[in-house]
C-alpha positions as CSV (number, residue, x, y, z in Angstrom):
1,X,166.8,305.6,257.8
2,X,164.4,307.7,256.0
3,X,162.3,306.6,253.1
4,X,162.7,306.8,249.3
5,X,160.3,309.6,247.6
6,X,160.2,307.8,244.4
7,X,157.8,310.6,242.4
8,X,160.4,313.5,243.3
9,X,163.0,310.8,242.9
10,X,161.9,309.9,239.0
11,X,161.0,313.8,238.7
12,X,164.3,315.0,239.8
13,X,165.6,311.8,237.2
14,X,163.6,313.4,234.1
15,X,165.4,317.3,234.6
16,X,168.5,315.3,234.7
17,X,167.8,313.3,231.4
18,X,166.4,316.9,229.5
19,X,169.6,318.4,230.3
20,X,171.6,315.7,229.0
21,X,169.6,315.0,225.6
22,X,170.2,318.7,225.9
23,X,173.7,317.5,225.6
24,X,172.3,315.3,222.8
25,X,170.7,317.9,220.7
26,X,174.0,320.0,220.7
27,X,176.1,317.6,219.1
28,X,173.7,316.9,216.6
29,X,173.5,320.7,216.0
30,X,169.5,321.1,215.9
31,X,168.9,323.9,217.4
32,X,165.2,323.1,217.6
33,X,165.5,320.2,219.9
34,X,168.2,322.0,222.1
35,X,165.2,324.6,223.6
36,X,163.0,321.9,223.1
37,X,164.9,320.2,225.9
38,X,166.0,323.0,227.8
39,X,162.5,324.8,228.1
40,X,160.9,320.9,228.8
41,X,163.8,320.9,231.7
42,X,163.6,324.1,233.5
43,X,159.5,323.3,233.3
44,X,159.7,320.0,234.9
45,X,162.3,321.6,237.7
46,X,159.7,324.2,238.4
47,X,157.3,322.0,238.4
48,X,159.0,319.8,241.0
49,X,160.3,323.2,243.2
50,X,156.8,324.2,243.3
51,X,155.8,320.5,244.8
52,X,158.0,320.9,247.3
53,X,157.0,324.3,248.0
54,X,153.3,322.9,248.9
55,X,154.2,320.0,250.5
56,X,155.8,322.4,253.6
C-alpha cells in the first residue's frame, strides 16, 4: 500500500475548492470574484504540476 502525500493531497483539495467557489461566485453574479477564483485555481494547479515536475 502506498503512502498518503498529504501536501499534494491538500493542494490538489484547494484547486478543487477555487473551482467550486468558482461555482459560488457565479450564482451570486460577481464577476470580480469569478476570475478571482478561477486565476487563484489554475495558479495553484500550476503550481502543484510544476512540483511534480521537480520531484521526477
Amino acid at each position: 500500500m502506498k503512502n498518503i502525500n498529504i501536501p499534494m493531497l491538500l493542494l490538489a483539495t484547494l484547486v478543487i475548492l477555487m473551482f467550486v467557489l468558482v461555482g459560488i461566485a457565479i450564482s451570486y453574479r460577481n464577476i470580480w470574484f469569478v476570475l478571482l477564483f478561477i486565476l487563484l485555481g489554475f495558479a495553484f494547479m500550476g503550481f502543484g504540476l510544476s512540483l511534480k515536475r521537480k520531484r521526477k
